[in-house]
Structures are given as C-alpha cells and as structure tokens.
C-alpha positions as CSV (number, residue, x, y, z in Angstrom):
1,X,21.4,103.5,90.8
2,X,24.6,102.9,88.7
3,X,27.2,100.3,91.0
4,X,28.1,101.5,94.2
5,X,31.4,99.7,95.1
6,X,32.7,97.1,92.8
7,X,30.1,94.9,91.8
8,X,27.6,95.4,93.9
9,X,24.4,97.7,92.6
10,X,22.4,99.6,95.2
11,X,19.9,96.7,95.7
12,X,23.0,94.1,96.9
13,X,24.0,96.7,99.0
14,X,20.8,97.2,100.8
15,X,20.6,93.8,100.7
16,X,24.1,93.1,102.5
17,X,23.5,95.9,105.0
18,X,20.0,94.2,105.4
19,X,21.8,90.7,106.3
20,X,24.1,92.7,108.9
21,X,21.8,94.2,110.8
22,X,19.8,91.6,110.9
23,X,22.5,89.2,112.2
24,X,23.9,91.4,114.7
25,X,20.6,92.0,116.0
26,X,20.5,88.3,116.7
27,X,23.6,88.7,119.0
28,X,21.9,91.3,121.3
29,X,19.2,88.2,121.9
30,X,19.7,85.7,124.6
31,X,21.9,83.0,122.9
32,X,21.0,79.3,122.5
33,X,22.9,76.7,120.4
34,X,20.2,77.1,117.8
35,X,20.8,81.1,117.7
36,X,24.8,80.3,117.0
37,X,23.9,78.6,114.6
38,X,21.6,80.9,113.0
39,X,24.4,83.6,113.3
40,X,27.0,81.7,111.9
41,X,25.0,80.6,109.5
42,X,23.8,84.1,108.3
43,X,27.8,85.6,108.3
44,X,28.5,82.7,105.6
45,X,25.5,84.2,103.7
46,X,26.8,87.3,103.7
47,X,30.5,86.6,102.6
48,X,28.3,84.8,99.8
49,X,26.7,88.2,99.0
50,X,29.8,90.6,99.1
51,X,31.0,91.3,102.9
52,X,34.6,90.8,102.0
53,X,34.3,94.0,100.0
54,X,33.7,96.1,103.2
55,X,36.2,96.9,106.0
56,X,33.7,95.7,108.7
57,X,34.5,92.4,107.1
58,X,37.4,91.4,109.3
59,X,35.0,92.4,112.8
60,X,32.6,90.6,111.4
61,X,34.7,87.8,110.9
62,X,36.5,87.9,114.4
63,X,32.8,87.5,116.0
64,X,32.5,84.5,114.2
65,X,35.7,83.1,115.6
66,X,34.8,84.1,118.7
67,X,31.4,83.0,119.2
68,X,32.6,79.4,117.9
69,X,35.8,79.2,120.1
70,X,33.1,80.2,123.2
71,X,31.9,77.5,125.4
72,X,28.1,77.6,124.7
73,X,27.7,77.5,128.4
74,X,29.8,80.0,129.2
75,X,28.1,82.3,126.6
76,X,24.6,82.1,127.9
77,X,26.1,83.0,131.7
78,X,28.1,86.2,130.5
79,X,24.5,87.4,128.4
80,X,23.1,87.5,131.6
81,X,25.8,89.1,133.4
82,X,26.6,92.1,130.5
83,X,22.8,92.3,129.1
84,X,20.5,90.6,131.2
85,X,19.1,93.1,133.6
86,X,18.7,96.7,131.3
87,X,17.9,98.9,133.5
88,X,19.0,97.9,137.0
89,X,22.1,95.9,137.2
90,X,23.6,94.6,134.2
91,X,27.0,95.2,133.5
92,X,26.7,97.3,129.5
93,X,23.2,97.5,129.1
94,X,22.4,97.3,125.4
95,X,19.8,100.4,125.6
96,X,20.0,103.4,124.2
97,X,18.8,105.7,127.2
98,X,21.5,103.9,129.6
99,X,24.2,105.5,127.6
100,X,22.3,109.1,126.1
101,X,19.9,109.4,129.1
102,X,19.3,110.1,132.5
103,X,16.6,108.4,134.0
104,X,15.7,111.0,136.8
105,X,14.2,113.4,133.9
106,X,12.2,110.9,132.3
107,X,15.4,110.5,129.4
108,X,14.2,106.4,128.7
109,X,10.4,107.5,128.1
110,X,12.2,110.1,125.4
111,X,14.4,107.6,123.8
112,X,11.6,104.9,123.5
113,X,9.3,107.3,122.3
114,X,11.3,108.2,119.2
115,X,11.5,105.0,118.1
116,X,8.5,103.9,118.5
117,X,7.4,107.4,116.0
118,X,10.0,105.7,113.4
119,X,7.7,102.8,113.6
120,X,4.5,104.3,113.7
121,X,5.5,106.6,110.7
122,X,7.4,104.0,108.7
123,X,4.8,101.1,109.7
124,X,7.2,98.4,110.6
125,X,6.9,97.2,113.9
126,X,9.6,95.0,115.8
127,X,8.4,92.6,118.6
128,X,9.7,94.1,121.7
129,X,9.7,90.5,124.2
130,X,9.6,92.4,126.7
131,X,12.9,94.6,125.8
132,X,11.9,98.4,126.0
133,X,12.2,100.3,122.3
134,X,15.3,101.5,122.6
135,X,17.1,98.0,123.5
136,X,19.9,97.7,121.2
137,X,18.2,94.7,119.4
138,X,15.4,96.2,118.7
139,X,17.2,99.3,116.8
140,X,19.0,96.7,114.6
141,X,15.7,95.2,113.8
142,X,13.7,98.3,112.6
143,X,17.2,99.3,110.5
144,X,17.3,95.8,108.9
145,X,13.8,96.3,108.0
146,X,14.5,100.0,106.8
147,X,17.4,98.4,104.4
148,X,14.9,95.6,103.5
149,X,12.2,98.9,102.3
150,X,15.2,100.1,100.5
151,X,16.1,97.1,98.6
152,X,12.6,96.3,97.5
153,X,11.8,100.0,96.2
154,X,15.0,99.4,94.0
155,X,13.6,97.1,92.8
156,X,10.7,98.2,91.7
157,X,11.7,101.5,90.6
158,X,10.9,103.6,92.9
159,X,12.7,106.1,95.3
160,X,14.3,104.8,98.4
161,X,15.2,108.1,100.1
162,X,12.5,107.8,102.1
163,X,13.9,104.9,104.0
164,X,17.3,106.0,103.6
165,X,16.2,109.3,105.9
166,X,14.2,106.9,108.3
167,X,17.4,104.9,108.5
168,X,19.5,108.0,109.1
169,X,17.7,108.8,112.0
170,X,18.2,105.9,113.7
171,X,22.2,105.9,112.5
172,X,22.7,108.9,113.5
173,X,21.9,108.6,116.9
174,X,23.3,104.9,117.1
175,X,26.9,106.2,116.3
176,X,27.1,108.7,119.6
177,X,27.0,105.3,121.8
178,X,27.8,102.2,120.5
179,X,31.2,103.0,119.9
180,X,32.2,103.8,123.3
181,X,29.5,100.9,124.4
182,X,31.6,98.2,121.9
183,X,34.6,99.7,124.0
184,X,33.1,98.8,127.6
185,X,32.0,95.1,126.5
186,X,35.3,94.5,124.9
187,X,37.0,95.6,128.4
188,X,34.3,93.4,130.7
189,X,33.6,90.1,128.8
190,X,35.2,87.4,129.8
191,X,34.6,85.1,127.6
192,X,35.4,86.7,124.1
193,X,32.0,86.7,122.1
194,X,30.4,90.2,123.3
195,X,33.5,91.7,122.8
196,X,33.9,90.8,119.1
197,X,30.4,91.6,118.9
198,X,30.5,95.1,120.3
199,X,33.4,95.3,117.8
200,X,31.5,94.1,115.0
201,X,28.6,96.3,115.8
202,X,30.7,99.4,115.9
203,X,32.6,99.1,112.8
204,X,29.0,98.3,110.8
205,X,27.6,101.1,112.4
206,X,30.2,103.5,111.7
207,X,30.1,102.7,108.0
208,X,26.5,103.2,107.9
209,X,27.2,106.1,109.2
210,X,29.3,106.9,106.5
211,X,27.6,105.6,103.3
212,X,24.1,106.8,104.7
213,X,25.6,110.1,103.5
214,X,26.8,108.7,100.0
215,X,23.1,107.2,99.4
216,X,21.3,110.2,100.4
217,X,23.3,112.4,98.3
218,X,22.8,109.4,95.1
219,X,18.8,109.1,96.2
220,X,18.6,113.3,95.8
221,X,20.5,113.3,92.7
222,X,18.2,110.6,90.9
223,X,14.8,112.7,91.9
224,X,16.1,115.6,90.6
C-alpha cells in the first residue's frame, strides 16, 4: 500500500493501531504498579512509532498524565468501584451488553455470542479471566490481534481485507457505546485515570472508525 499519512506505510500503521489497542486494553484490567508501568511504558513506544501524527495523540497523552499523577492506591479502589462488578453493581461497566442490551431478553448471551463467532471464524482467541466476551478488554484484545493479522499479511504480500472486515465488525459496533460510556467515567471518577482513559478510548475508537473506511476502500482497490 503506497504511505498512508506522512511517513508511515500501511504496515506502521497497523502496527501503531496494534500498540493502541493493545495498551488500552491493559487499562480495562485491574491495575497494579507493574500494569502502570507496562502502560506507560507501551505509550512511550508508541510516540517512538508515530502517535504524534494522530489526533488521539493528545488523549492518549492526558491518560498518561493522569495515571502517573494517581495515587496507585487510590487507582486500584476506583477499578473496583467503576469496573469491578459487570453485571450487578459497578458504577460503568466496561461491557458491551450493559450499554446495547437488555438483559431480560437474553441481550448479553447475544453480544457474547458475536464475538465469540469473530473468534471462532478469525481463530484468535483472547483469554477471558473470568470477564464475559463482550467485556471491554476483551474487544481491545481480539482488535489488537486483528491489526497484528493485518500488519503481518503486509508484510508478506498478501491481502489484509480480510481482517480489515473482521476489525470492522467489531468497530463498528464499539463506536455506538464507548463514546457515551468515556462520557459517564469521565463524569464518575474521582480520581482522574478512568476518565482520561474513557477519553483516550473514545478518540482511538472513533478514528478507527474513520480510517477503517479509508483501508477498506485502499484493500478493494489493490485486489482489483
């Protein structure tokens, strides 16, 4: 694919979007000092790679602040609190079927079920811990492996609309909640990290939602 935005060919971008979803994942996971780190860690990698380019850069970059201005204590109580208890009690449960579904008419069992078909049908699996297949974590996992697919068949040579599609699916649907989601977190933590993080999440999502488009329509022109 000839350079998508600057510098960056199709393969860095997958490989940036790759990074992102795999490190906000990681936020949606209950936090330890060693998990901060990791985050941090992986949002220096991925100013390495490019993010500055992109204008989910500056959410990205307020999460960062956030989560190292945040008493680690703190942190780990206000998981529990937003997160901790999906379905019966938590504040913004991170699950898809909390915000799309209602759970008299058997809504959860639908959600989980379609992405568990993207996994069966794409052969990645994620390892749930628990979490049902819709959790929020989970989603970002199976996308950040989609990207990873992506980047690989680039690579090689191949076509990536495939995965681009698979990805699309799981976009698509991700961009009718987590905006107004990001906006309940932002309104309920009280200690600053979630909030940047909902933040964060939203802005990356809504761009994939974007560029999804733009890589589909690229992937279609190529096999033709």
């Amino acid at each position: 694919m000839a350079e998508l935005r600057g510098t960056l060919t199709g393969i860095d971008l997958a490989l940036i979007r790759q990074g992102c979803y795999r490190v906000l994942a990681s936020g949606f996971n209950r936090p330890s000092a060693a998990l901060t780190e990791q985050i941090r860690a992986g949002i220096v990698a991925l100013e390495d790679l490019g993010l500055g380019m992109f204008s989910f850069a500056q959410q990205m970059r307020r999460w960062d602040v956030a989560l190292g201005d945040a008493p680690p204590e703190a942190v780990a109580t206000e998981y529990v609190r937003l997160f901790g208890s999906g379905m019966d009690g938590a504040v913004c449960a991170p699950i898809e079927s909390q915000h799309l579904g209602v759970n008299l008419v058997g809504d959860p069992a639908r959600h989980a079920g379609r992405i568990e078909d993207l996994m069966r049908r794409s052969g990645f699996e994620v390892d749930l811990d628990e979490r049902p297949p819709d959790h929020l974590a989970v989603e970002l996992e199976l996308a950040s492996a989609f990207c990873g697919a992506e980047a690989t068949a680039r690579a090689e040579g191949g076509t990536s609309a495939v995965w681009l599609e698979w990805l699309q699916e799981l976009v698509d649907v991700l961009a009718m909640w987590i905006p107004g989601f990001a906006t309940t977190v932002a309104e309920r933590d009280r200690v600053g990290a979630f909030g940047a993080l909902g933040e964060a999440t939203a802005a990356f999502v809504m761009h994939e939602y974007d560029i999804l488009r733009v890589l589909i329509g690229a992937a279609a022109e190529e096999s033709g």
